[in-house]
C-alpha positions as CSV (number, residue, x, y, z in Angstrom):
1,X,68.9,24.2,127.5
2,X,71.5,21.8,127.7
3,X,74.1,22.1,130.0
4,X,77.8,22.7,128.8
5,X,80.4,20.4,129.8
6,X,84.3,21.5,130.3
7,X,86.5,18.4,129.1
8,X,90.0,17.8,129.3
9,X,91.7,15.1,127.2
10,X,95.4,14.5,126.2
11,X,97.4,15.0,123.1
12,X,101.0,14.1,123.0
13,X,101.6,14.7,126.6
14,X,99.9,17.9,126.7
15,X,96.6,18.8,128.5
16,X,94.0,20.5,126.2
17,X,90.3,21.6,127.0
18,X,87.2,21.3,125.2
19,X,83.8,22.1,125.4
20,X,80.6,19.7,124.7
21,X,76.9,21.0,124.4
22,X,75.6,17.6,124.5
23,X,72.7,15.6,121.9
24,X,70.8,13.5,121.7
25,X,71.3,13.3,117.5
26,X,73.7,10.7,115.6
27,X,75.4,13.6,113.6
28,X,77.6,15.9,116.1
29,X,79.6,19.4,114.7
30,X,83.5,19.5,115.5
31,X,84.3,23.1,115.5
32,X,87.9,24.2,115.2
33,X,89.0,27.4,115.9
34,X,90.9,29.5,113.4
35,X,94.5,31.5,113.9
36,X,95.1,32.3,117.3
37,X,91.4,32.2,119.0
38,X,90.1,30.7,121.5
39,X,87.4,28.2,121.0
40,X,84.8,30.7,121.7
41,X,85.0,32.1,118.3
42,X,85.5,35.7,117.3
43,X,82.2,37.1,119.4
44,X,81.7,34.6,120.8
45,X,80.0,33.3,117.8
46,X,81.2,29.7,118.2
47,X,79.9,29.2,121.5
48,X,76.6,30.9,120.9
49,X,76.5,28.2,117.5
50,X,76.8,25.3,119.3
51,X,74.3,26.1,122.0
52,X,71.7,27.0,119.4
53,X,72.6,23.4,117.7
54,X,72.4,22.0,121.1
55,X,69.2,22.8,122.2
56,X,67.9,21.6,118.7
57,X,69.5,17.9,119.9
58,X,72.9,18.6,117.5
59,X,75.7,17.4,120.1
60,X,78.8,20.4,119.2
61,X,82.4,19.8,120.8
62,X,85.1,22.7,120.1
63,X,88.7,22.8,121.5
64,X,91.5,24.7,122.0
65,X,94.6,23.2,120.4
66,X,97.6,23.6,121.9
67,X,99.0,26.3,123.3
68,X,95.7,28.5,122.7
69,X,93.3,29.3,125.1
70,X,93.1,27.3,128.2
71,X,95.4,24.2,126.6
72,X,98.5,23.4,127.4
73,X,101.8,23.2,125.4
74,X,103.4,24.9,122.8
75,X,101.7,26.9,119.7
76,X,103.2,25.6,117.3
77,X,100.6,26.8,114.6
78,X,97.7,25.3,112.1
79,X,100.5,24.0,110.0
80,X,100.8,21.7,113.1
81,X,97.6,20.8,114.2
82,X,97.0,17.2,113.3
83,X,97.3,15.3,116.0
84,X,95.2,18.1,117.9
85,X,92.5,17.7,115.8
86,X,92.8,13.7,116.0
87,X,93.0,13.9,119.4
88,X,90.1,16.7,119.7
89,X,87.2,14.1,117.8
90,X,88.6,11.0,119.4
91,X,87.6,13.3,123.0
92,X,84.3,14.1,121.4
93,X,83.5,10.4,120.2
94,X,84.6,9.7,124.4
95,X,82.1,12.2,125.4
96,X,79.0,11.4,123.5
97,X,79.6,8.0,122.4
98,X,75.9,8.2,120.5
99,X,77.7,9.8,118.0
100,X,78.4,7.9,114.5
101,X,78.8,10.7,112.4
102,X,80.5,14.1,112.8
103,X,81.0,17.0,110.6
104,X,83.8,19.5,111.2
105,X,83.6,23.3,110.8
106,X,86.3,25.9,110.7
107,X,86.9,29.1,109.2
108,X,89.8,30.3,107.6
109,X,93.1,28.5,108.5
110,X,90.9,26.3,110.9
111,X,89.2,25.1,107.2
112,X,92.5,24.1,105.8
113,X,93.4,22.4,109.3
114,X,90.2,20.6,108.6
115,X,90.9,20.0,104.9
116,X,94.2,18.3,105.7
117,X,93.6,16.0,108.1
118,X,89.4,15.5,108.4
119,X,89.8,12.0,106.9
120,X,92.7,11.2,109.0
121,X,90.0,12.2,111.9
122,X,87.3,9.9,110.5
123,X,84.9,12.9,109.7
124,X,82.2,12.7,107.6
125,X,82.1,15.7,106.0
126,X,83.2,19.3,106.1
127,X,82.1,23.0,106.5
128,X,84.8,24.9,105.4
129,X,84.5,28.4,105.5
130,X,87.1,31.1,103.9
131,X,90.1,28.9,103.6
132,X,93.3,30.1,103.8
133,X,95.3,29.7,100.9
134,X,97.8,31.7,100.2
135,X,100.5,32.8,102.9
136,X,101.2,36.5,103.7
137,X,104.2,37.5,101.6
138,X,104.2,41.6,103.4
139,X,101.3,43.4,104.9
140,X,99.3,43.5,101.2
141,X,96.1,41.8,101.3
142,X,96.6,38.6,98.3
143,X,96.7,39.8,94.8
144,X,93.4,38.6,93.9
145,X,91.7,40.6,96.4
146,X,93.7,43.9,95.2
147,X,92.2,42.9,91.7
148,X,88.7,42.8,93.1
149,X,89.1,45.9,95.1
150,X,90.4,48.2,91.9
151,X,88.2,46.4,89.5
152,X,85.1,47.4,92.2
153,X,86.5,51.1,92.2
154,X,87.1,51.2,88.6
155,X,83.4,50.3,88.1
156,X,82.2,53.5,90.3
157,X,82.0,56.8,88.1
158,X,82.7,58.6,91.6
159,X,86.6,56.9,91.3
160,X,87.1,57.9,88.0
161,X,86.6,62.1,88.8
162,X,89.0,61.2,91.9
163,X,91.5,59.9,89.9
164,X,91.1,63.0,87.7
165,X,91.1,65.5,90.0
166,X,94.0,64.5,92.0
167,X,96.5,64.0,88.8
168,X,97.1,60.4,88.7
169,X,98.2,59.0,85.7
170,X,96.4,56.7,84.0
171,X,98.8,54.8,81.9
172,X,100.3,54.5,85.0
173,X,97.6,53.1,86.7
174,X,96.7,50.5,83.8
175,X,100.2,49.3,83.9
176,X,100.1,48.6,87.4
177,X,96.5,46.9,87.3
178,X,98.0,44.6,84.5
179,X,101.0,43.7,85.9
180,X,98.0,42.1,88.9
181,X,96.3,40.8,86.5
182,X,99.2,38.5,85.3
183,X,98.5,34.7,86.7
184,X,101.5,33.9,89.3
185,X,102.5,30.5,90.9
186,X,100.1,28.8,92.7
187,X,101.9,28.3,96.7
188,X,102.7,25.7,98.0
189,X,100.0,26.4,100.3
190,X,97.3,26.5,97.7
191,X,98.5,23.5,95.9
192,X,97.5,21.4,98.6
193,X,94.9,22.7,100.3
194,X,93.1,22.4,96.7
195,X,94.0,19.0,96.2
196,X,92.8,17.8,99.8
197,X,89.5,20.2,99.1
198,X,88.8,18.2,95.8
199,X,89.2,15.1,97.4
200,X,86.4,15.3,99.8
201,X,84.1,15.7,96.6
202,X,80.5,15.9,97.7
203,X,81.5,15.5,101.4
204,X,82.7,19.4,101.1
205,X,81.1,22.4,101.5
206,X,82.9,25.8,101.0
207,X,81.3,28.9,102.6
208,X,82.7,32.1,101.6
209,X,82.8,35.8,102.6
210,X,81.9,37.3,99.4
211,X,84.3,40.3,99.6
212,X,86.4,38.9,102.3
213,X,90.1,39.1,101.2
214,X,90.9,35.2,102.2
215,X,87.8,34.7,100.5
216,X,88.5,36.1,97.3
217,X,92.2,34.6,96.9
218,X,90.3,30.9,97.8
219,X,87.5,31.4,94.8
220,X,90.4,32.7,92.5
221,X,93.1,29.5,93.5
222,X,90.1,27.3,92.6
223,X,89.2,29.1,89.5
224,X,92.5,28.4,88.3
225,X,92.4,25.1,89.4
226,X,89.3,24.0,88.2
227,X,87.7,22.6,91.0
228,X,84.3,23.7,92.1
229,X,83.0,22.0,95.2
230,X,79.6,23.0,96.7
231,X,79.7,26.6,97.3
232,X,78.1,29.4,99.4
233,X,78.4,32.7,99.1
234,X,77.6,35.1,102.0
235,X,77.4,39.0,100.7
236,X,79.7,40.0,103.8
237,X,82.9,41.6,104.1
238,X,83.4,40.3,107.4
239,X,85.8,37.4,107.7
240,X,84.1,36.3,110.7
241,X,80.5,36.5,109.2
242,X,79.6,38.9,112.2
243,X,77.8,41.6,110.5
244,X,73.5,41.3,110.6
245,X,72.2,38.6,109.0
246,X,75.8,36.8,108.4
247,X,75.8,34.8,111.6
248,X,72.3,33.0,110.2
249,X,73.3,32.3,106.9
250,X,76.6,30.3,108.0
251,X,74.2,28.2,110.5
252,X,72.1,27.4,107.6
253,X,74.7,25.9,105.6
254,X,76.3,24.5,108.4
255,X,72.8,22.7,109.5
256,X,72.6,21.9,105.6
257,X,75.8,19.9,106.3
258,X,74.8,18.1,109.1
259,X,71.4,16.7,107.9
260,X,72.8,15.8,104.3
């Protein structure tokens, strides 16, 4: 197996750290961590990715950005993370100057990092998995995913003699259901994130938790929006893909990426 390297390299003044499991193959994987964790991935499941690539010849480099993890310097969020990123594959390119291409993987707000500013990184394509695309408004998971929960519970003959039993009131409950169903504003956020996913065309590939919440509020913003960029769909509910079987399925389209 190929040995892991510990790199540090400089952005903006501030010292972050990556790690490289080194190739020999043209194509290398960029992995950027999502919210606040470190570049080992919920699990570990990043780390244990890239040394499964590596020993198949893939060269993988992940980082902590700023503030995260063994970096220095302040957190200042995804929102933030360009010149991170930039300074993240310029590192990688340093490291294993074999490389010519290099695809970028992240999952949820690590995908719409990746979404923003990949081109302004000079990758070549994109993995993106769950992106984030709507902002927390309370502690409600988005309205889309509430839609797909009730309409999933409403489907089950079992919730119906609940809702019976215990009184509730149906009109009540259809009023309620309806007022979700009613289209609101696409954010900001959303906007955005779209528009940069549509402009990577072919060179994108969306991976989704099928009854993820982040997931579900990504397939309905681009419903709406009429884009449809390569899709898969992982039957998961974990946002991580850590459950059996998940953690193969997102290497496959991941490896899928890399070799297109």
């Amino acid at each position: 197996m190929t040995a892991r390297r510990i790199i540090a390299f400089d952005c903006e003044g501030d010292t972050l750290v990556g790690s490289l499991d080194a190739g020999a193959a043209a194509t290398g994987l960029l992995i950027v961590s999502g919210g606040n964790e470190i570049r080992a991935g919920a699990h570990r499941g990043m780390a244990l990715l890239a040394a499964r690539l590596s020993a198949d010849g893939v060269p993988v480099f992940r980082y902590d950005r700023r503030g995260v993890g063994d970096s220095a310097g302040l957190n200042r969020g995804y929102t933030a993370a360009r010149d991170d990123l930039l300074a993240a594959v310029a590192a990688f390119r340093a490291a294993q100057p074999t490389v010519t291409r290099i695809v970028g993987f992240g999952n949820c707000d690590a995908a719409t990092t990746l979404a923003w500013w990949g081109r302004d990184a000079g990758l070549a394509a994109v993995v993106l998995a769950n992106p984030f695309t709507v902002p927390p408004a309370d502690d409600l998971p988005p309205a889309a995913a509430i839609r797909a929960h009730y309409a999933a519970r409403l489907r089950d003959p079992a919730a119906w003699w609940r809702i019976a039993r215990r009184g509730v009131s149906l009109s009540k409950l259809t009023r309620g259901l309806a007022r979700l169903a009613v289209p609101k504003r696409t954010p900001a956020l959303a906007d955005r994130t779209l528009a940069t996913i549509a402009g990577w065309g072919a060179d994108a590939t969306i991976v989704l938790a099928r009854h993820d919440a982040t997931a579900i509020a990504y397939a309905d913003a681009a419903r709406r929006a009429g884009i449809a960029p390569h899709t898969v769909t992982i039957d998961t509910g974990s946002h991580s893909f850590a459950r059996a079987g998940d953690a193969a399925a997102l290497e496959a389209a991941i490896r899928a990426a890399i070799q297109r």
